[in-house]
N, C-alpha and C positions, 0 to 999 in steps of 0.2 A: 242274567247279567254276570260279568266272568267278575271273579275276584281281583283281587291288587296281584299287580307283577312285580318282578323286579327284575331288572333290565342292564344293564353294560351302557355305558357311551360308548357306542362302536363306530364313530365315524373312521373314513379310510384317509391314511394320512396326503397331508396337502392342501390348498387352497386353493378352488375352483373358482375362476372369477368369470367363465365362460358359460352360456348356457344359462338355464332358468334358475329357479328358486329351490324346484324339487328334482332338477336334469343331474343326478346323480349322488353320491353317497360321503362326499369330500365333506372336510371343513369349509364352510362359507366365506370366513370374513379369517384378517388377525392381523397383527402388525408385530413387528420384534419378536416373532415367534421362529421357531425352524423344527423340525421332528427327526427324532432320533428313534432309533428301532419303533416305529409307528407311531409314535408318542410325541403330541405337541410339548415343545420344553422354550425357555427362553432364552433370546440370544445375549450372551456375554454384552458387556460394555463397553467403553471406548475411555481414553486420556489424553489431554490436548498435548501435544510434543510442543509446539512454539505457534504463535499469533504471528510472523511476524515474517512470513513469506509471500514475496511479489507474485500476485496470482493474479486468476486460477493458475495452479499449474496443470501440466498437458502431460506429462511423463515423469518417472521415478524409475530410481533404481538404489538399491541398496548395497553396500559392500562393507567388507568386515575390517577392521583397523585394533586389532585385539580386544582390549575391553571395552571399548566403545566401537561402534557402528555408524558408517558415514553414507548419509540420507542425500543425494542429488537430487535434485528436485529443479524443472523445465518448467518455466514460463513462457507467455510471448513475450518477455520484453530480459528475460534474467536466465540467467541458471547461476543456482543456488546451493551449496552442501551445509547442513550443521548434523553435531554427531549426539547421537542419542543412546545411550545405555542400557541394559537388560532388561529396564521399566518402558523403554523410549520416551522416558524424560530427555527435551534435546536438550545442548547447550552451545549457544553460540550460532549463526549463519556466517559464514563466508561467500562475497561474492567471485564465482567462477566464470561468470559470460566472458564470453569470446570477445577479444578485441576486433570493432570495428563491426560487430555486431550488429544489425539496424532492428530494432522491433518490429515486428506486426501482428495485429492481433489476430490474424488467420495462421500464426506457427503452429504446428502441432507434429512438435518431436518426434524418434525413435529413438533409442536408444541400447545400446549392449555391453557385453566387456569382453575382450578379447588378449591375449598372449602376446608380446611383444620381444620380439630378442633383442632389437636395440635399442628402443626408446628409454624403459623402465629395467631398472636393477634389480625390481621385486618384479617382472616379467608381464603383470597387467595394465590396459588399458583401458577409456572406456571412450570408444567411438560412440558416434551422435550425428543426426541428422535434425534439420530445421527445414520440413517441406513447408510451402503455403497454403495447406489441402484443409485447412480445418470450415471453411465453408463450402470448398468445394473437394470430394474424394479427389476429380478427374483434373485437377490444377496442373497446368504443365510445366509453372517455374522450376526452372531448375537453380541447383545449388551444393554446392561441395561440402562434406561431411566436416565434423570435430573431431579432436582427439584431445584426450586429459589422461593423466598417471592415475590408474584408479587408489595405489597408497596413500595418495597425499590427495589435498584439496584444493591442486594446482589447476589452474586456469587452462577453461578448451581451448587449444588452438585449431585452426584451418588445416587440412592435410592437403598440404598443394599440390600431388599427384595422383590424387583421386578424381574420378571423373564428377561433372556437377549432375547432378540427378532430380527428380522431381518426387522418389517416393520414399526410401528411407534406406535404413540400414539395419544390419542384424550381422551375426557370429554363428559360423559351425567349426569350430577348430577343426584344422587349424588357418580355416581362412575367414575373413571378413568381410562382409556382400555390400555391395549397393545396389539397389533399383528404383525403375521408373519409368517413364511414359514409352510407348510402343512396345512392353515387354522386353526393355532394358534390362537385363543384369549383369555386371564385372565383379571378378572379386581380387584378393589382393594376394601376394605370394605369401606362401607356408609364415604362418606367425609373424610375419611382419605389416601389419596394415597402413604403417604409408608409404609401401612399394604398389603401385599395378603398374599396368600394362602401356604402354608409349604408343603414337602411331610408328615408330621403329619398328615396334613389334614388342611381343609378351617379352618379361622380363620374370625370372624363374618360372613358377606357378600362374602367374596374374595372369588374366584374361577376361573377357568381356563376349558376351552374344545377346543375341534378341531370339529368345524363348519362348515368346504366346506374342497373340497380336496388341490386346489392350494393355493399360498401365499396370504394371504390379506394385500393389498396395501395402505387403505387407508376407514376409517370411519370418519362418522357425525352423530353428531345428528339430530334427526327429532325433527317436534314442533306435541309433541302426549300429549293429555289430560290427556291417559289413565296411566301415566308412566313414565320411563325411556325407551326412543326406538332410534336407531337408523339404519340407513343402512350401510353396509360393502359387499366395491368392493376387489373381489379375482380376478387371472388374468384372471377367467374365467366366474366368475358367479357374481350376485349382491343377497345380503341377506338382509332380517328386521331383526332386534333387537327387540325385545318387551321384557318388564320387569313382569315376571309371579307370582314372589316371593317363599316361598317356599323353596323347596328343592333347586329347578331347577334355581332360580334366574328367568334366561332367557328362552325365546322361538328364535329357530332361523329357519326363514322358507325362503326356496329360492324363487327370482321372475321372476330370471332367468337363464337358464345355460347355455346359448351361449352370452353372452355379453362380450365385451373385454372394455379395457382399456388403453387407448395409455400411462398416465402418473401417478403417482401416484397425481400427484397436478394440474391437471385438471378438477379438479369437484369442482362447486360452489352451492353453495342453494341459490335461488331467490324466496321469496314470499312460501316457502314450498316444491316447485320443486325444484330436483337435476338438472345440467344440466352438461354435462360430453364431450369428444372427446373419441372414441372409435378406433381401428386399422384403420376402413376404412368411417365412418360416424360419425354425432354426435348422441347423446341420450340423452332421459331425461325420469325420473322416479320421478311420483306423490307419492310414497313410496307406493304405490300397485301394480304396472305393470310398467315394462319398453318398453319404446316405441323409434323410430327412431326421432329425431328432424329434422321436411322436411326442408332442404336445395338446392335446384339448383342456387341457384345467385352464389356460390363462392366454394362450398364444392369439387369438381375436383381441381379446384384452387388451395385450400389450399395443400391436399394431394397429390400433383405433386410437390408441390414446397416446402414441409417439408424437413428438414434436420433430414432423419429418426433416424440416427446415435444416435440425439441428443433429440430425444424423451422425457425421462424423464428432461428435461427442460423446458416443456409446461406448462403452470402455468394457472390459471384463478382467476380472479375476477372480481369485481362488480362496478357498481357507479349507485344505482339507482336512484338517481335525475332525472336522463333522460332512467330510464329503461332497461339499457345496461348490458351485459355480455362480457367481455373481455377475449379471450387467446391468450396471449403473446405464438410466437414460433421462434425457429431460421430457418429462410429462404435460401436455396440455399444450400451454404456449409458454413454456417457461426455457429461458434461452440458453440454461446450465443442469447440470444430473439432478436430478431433485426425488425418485424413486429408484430401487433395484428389482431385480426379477431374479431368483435363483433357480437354481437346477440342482438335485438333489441327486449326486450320481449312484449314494448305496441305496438310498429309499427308491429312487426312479419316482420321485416327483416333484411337486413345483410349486414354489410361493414367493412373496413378495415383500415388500417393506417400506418405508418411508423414510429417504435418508439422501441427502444431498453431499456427495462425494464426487470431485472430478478427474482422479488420477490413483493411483494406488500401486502398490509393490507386494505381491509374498517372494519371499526366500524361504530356504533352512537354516538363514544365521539367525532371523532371528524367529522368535515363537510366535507373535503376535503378526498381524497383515497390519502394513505401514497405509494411511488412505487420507488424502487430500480433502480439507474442507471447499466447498462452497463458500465461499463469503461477499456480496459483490459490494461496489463502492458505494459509499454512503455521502448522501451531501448532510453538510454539515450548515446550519444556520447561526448564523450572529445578530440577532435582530433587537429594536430600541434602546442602545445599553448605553447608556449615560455618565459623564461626569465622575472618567475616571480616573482613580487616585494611583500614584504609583506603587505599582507591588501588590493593588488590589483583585479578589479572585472576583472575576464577572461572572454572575448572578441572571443575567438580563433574560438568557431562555437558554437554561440547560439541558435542552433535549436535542442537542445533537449529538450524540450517542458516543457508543460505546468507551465512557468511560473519561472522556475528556473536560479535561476543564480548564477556561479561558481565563489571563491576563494580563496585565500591563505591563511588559519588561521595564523595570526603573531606570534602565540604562537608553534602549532605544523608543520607548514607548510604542514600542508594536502591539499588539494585539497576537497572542501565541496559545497554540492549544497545545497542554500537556495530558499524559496518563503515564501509569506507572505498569508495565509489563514484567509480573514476579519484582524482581527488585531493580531493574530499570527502567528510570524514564526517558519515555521518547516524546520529543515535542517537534511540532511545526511553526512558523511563521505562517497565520491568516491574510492580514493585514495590517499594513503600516497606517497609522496612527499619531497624532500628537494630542490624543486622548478627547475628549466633549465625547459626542453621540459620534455612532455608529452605528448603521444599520446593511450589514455586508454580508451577502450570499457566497460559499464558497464549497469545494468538494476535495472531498479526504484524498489523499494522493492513493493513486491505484497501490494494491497488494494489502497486507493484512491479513493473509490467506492463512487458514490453519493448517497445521499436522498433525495425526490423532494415529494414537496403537490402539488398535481394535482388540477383542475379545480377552478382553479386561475388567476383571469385576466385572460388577453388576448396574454402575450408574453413569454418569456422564459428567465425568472430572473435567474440569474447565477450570483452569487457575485456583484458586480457593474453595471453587464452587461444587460441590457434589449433588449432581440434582439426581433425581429417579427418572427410567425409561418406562414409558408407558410401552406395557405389552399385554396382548391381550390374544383369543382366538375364538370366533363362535362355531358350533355344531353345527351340523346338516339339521335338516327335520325330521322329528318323529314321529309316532304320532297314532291314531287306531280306529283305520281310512272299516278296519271290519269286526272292527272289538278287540287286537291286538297292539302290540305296539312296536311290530315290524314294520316297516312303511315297503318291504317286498312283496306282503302278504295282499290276494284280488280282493277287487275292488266289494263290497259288501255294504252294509250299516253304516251311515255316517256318524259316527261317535268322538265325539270329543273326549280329550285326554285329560285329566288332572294331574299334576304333577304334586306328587306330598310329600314325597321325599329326596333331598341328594345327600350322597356321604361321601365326599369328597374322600378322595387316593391321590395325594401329592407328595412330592417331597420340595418341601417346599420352607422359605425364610421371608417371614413381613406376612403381613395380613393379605388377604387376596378378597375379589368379589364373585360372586355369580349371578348374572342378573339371566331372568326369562322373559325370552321371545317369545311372542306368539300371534298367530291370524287366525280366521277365520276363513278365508281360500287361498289358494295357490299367490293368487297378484294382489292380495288384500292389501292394504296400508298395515306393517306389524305394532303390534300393541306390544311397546317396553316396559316391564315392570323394573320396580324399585328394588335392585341390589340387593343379596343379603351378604353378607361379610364375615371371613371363617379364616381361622390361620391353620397351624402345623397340630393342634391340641383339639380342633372341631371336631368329632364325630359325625354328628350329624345337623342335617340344616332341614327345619321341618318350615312346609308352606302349606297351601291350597291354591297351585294355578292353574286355572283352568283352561286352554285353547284347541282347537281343531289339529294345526299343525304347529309344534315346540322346537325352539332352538334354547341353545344354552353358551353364553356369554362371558368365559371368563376370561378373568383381568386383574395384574399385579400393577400397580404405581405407585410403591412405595421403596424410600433409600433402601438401597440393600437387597431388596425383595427380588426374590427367584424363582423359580416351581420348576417340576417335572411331574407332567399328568403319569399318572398308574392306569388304573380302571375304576373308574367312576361309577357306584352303583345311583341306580333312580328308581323310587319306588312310583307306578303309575299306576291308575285305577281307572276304568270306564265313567266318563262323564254323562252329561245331560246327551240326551240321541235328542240329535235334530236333524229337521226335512233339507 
C-alpha cells in the first residue's frame, strides 16, 4: 500500500457544465466566481445607482457631462437620463420620451452618438431607434429614428427626414445609418444626421441601398484605417461596410451567407473582434471571415436551457478589466435575463452566474460597467382593514412589499401607499375611500426598475443595505481509480481516497468554507459532508474523508469577504480497497 501524497488542486480553469461528472478536467460547479491567470477568484460587487426607473429598460448608453456622467436609459414606455458620479451614485431622473411617443411593450431600442454641425454647439448627438422586434427579430413595423443633444438632457425628437425603418440605428463617423427589413440601409450626410437622401435625389453624402436580401438587425462599427467601415448582421448573412467615396459612397461585400443570429443585441466588439450568439452556436468575426467560437464547457448547456420564446432578450456586454464577455439570457421559462454565460477572452474559457440584468453599458468614462436590474411588477394587496382613523398607518396586511406603507389622507380620505427612496418619498393613490373596511386588490404602477455600477466592492449595496454575495466554485474529481491520485492514471485497483488534509492558499478577507464531495461511482447520488471553515490565518484543515471519487467545495458569504485561490495542497492517502 503506497504512502500519503500530497497533491496540488489542479483543476483546468472554467466551468464545464457540458458532458458528464468525470468528461474532463474543468471546475464543475460555482457562481460569482471568474479566473484570472488560471485561478478561480471572485467577482467584484455591484451598488444600486437609483430604484426608480420605468422598466425594464431595453438600451443604455452613457456619456460624459464633466464631473458627473449622464446615464440614458430606454424603456418601452419612457426614455430616461439621471446623472451619476464617479461612485455611480445617481441623482435625479429626468424624463426625455419623445413627444407623442406611443408605448409598447415589444420596443426594444438602438441606440448611438453621433457629431452634429448644426444641431448642437458642443457638436454631439444621440440618435435612437424604437423597433417593435422585441418579440419578434423579423417585425416589419417600420418607424423613424430620435434625436437628443447628447450635452444636455433635452428631449428626443423625431428626425423628419429620415427614412422609417424596422431595425435600428448605429454611427461610423462621420455618418449615421439606419436599417431594416429587405436589407434596407440609408445613411445621412457627412455629420449631419437629420440631412438624408430625398426621392429628388441624395443630398450631399446621404444615400440609401438594399444590401443583402433579409432584414438587418443590427451594425457596428469596425476600427479600419482605411475609412468609415463597419459590419452589418441580416438574419442571414454578415456584411463589411467599407467607405469607397465617390458615387458609390460604400462597398458592401458579404463574409457570410449562412450565419444566423439569435438576438439583435447580442453581439459585442472586444479588442477589434465581433463576438455574437448565433441560433445554435456562438461566432466570432475578425471583420474578414467568420468563424465558430469553440465552445464544449457549457454551449449544450446554454441552448437547452434558453427560454427560446424570449430570444431577442439576449443582451451582451463587456468588462474588460478581467477580459470577459458577458450574455445575459432568460433561463427556463422565465420571461426576463435571469443568468449570464461568459467568455473569457485571455483565459479562452467559460463560465456562468446567476444574475438577472436586462440592459447594460461599458464605456471608458466611466471604470465601473453601468447594468439594469430586473425588477418585475409587484401586485400589491389591501385586504380586511378596518375602521379607519384619519392620519392612521394601516396595519391590516403589510406584506405588500417592498417597503410601503398604507394610510388615510386626513384631507381626502383616500387610501395611499407611501415609501421613502434615500430621502424621498414617493407615494401613490390606491384607493378612494371614506374610510370603514376595505378590502381592494391592486398593482404597483409599472417601472421601479433598478440601476447598479457593477464591480464594486465586494457586497451588494442596495440603499442602506450591504448584504454579502454568495460565491462559491467546486473541483473536478480526484481520486485513485489505481493507488494514485491522478485520475489520468489506467484503470487498476479500485481504491478509495481519504482526504486528511487541505492547507488552504488564498488571499483571501472574511471567513471562507470547504466542504467535501464525494461518491461512490461515476452517477452515484454524492455524499455532502459538513463544511469546515478557515480564514486568512488557517494553516491547515485536518479531516478523515473518505470516498472513491472527491470534489472540493469552496465558498465565501460573508460582508466584505473575498479570495483568490493560489495552490491548494491535499494531503491523500490509499483507502479501504474495494471490489
Amino acid at each position: 500500500m503506497s504512502e500519503e501524497q500530497v497533491i496540488l488542486i489542479n483543476s483546468v480553469p472554467g466551468i464545464k457544465r457540458d458532458g458528464t461528472t468525470l468528461d474532463g478536467d474543468n471546475y464543475s460547479d460555482g457562481q460569482w466566481v471568474r479566473f484570472q491567470r488560471g485561478r478561480p477568484k471572485k467577482m467584484k460587487g455591484y451598488r444600486r445607482s437609483t430604484d426608480q426607473l420605468t422598466g425594464p429598460v431595453r438600451e443604455m448608453i452613457v456619456w460624459s457631462r464633466g464631473d458627473l456622467n449622464s446615464v440614458h436609459c430606454f424603456s418601452s414606455s419612457k426614455v430616461e437620463a439621471l446623472l451619476v458620479d464617479s461612485a455611480g451614485i445617481g441623482n435625479g431622473i429626468v424624463d426625455c420620451t419623445p413627444a407623442g411617443f406611443t408605448p409598447n411593450a415589444n420596443i426594444n431600442w438602438t441606440v448611438d452618438t453621433q457629431y452634429d454641425d448644426a444641431v448642437s454647439s458642443q457638436g454631439t448627438v444621440i440618435p435612437a431607434h424604437a423597433p417593435q422586434s422585441l418579440s419578434n427579430i423579423d417585425d416589419q413595423t417600420a418607424s423613424k429614428p430620435y434625436l437628443a443633444i447628447a450635452s444636455s438632457l433635452d428631449v428626443f425628437t423625431q428626425i423628419a427626414d429620415a427614412p422609417a425603418v424596422s431595425g435600428g440605428v448605429f454611427a461610423v463617423p462621420p455618418y449615421t445609418f439606419v436599417h431594416g427589413s429587405d436589407g434596407f440601409l440609408a445613411w445621412s450626410d457627412q455629420n449631419q444626421p437629420q440631412v438624408w437622401y430625398t426621392s429628388a435625389g441624395n443630398i450631399g453624402d446621404a444615400g440609401a441601398d438594399r444590401v443583402t436580401g433579409a432584414k438587418i438587425v443590427k451594425g457596428l462599427p469596425m476600427r479600419s484605417g482605411s475609412g468609415a467601415a463597419a459590419l452589418l448582421w441580416s438574419l442571414d448573412s454578415v456584411l463589411r461596410m467599407d467607405y469607397v467615396g465617390g458615387q458609390a459612397i460604400f462597398r458592401f461585400s458579404h463574409l457570410s451567407t449562412q450565419t444566423s443570429i439569435l438576438s439583435s443585441n447580442a453581439i459585442i466588439e472586444y479588442d477589434g473582434a465581433f463576438f455574437w450568439i448565433g441560433i445554435d452556436r456562438f461566432l466570432v468575426c475578425d471583420g474578414s471571415k467568420v468563424d465558430e467560437l469553440p465552445n464544449d464547457m457549457n454551449q449544450n448547456w446554454f441552448f437547452d436551457n434558453l427560454n427560446y420564446a424570449q430570444r431577442q432578450k439576449v443582451w451582451a456586454t463587456k468588462v474588460p478589466r478581467f477580459g470577459e464577455i458577458w450574455w445575459f439570457y432568460p433561463r427556463g421559462d422565465a420571461t426576463e435575463c435571469t443568468h449570464a454565460i461568459v467568455f473569457n477572452v485571455r483565459e479562452k474559457t467559460w463560465y456562468d452566474t446567476e444574475l438577472s440584468r436586462a440592459a447594460g453599458w461599458y464605456s471608458q468614462i466611466l471604470s465601473f460597467p453601468m447594468w439594469a436590474g430586473v425588477d418585475p411588477t409587484t401586485q400589491l394587496r389591501l385586504s380586511s382593514v378596518t375602521n379607519f382613523n384619519v392620519g392612521d398607518v394601516v396595519t391590516g396586511n403589510s406584506s405588500y412589499a417592498k417597503g410601503y406603507v398604507a394610510r388615510v389622507d386626513p384631507v381626502s380620505n383616500d387610501v395611499i401607499l407611501e415609501r421613502y427612496v434615500g430621502a424621498f418619498l414617493q407615494s401613490e393613490t390606491v384607493v378612494s375611500t371614506s374610510g370603514g373596511s376595505a378590502d381592494t386588490t391592486f398593482v404597483e404602477s409599472p417601472g421601479s426598475s433598478s440601476l447598479y455600477a457593477h464591480e464594486q466592492g465586494w457586497d451588494a449595496v442596495v440603499g442602506d443595505n450591504q448584504d454579502a454575495i454568495q460565491s462559491y466554485f467546486t473541483t473536478a474529481d480526484f481520486g485513485m481509480p489505481s493507488g494514485g491520485p491522478q485520475p489520468s492514471q489506467a484503470q487498476g485497483i479500485n481504491r478509495w481516497t481519504r482526504l486528511t488534509r487541505v492547507e488552504p492558499d488564498f488571499i483571501m478577507e472574511g471567513e471562507m468554507s470547504v466542504t467535501v464531495i464525494g461518491n461512490e461511482f461515476a452517477q452515484a447520488p454524492s455524499d455532502v459532508q459538513t463544511g469546515y471553515n478557515f480564514d486568512s490565518s488557517t494553516g491547515k484543515i485536518d479531516m478523515r474523508e473518505q470516498h472513491r471519487q472527491i470534489q472540493l467545495k469552496f465558498e465565501s458569504n460573508t460582508a466584505g469577504g473575498h479570495y483568490e485561490m493560489g495552490r491548494v495542497i491535499l494531503h491523500t492517502e490509499p483507502g479501504d480497497v474495494r471490489s
